[in-house]
N, C-alpha and C positions, 0 to 999 in steps of 0.2 A: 744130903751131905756130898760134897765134889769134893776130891783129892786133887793137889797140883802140885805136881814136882819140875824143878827145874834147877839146871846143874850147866857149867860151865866146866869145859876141860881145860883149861892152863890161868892160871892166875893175871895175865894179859888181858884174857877173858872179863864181860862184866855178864851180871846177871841183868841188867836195866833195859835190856832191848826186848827181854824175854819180859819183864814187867811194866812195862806200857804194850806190851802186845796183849797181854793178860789185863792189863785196867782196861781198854778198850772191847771187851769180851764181858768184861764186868765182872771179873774173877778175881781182881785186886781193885783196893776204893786208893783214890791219891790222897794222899793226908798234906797237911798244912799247920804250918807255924814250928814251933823250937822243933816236934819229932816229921820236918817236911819228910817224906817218904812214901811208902805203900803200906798199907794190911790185907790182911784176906778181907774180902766182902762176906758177907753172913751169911755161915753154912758152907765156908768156902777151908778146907785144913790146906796151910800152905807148905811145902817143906823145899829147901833149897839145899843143893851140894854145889858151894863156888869152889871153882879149881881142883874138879874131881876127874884125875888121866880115865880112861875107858878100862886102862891096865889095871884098874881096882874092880874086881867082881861087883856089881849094883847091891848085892846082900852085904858089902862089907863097908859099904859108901854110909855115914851116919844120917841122910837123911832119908836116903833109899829103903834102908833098912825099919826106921820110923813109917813110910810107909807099907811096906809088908804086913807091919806090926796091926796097922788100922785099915789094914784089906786082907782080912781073913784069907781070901781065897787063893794068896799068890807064899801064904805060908805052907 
């Protein structure tokens, strides 16, 4: 199981440069047709914080904290 987190600080910000760096690692699969997008690739938990300031603690960010949740060791 890999974790990946990725978070953008200001809403000007996209997360999409950081997900074609990840599809190209093989960490996100590119999907096609009505839902065109990404997924995790299998075995991959993906969690995202867009437009998250640095001035929010990482335990208080919703995706950050999602993973603490599923990395025992950083709880």
């Amino acid at each position: 199981m890999r974790i990946v987190y990725s978070r953008s600080s200001t809403a000007t910000q996209s997360l999409l440069r950081q997900r074609h760096l990840l599809t190209e690692t093989g960490l996100l699969v590119r999907t096609e047709g009505v839902a065109a997008g990404f997924r995790p690739a299998e075995g991959v938990l993906l969690f995202e914080d867009p437009a998250t300031t640095s001035k929010i603690p990482a335990l208080e960010r919703p995706a950050f904290a999602k993973v603490a949740a599923a990395h025992p060791e950083t709880s």
